[in-house]
N, C-alpha and C positions, 0 to 999 in steps of 0.2 A: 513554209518556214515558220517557225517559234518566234512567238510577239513575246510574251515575258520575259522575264529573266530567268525566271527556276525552269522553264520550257528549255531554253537555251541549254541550258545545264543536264538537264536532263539527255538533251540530244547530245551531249559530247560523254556524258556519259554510259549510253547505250552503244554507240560506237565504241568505246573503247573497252568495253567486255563483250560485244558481237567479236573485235576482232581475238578477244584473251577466249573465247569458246570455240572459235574456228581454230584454233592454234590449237587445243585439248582435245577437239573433235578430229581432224586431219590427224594428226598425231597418232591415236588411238588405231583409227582406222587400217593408218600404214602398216601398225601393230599387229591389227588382225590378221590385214593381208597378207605379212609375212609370214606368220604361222601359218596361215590355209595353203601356203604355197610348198613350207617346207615337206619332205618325201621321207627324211629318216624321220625314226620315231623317239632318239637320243636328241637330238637337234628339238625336236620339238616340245618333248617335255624337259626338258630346261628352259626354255623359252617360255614356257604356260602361267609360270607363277611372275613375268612380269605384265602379259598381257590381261592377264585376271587384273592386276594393282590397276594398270591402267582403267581399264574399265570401270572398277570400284571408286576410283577420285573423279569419273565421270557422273556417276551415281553422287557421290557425295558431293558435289556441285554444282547439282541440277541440273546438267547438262544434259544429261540423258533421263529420263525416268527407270527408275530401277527394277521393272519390270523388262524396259528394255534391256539391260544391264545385266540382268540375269541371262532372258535369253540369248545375248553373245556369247555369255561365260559357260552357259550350257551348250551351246553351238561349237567352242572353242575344244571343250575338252570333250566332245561326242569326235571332234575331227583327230584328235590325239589318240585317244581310246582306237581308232578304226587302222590308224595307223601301227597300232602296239597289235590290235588281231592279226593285219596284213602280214608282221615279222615274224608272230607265233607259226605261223600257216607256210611262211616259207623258210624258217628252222625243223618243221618235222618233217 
């Protein structure tokens, strides 16, 4: 336990962005996994340019590091792109 008082404070204040970073982390996440789940390729790029933002205010608020943050958004749109082959492939 915290003997000071700026310790104190500290500790309510680390609690109270641990839980505002789990809220933007879960969040995001749900995000991704709903896109990796989706099958049409319509659905899913509509869907791309919110899950990019997402991940970008995770970058932008240290949440993630933005190495991490790229490799999602490369991850995200390598899964859309596979998706957009799959319908080429079964249109010809």
């Amino acid at each position: 336990m915290p003997n000071t008082k700026s310790a104190k404070k500290r500790m309510r204040q680390n609690l109270k962005r641990r839980l505002h970073n789990r809220f933007y982390k879960k969040r995001t996440k749900s995000f991704v996994k709903r896109l990796l789940n989706m099958e049409s390729y319509e659905d899913a790029r509509k869907f791309l340019p919110y899950v990019i933002s997402e991940i970008d205010k995770l970058a932008k608020r240290h949440i993630w590091h933005r190495n991490k943050a790229n490799r999602f958004k490369s991850r995200v749109a390598r899964y859309v792109h596979s998706l957009y082959v799959k319908q080429q492939a079964t249109t010809e």
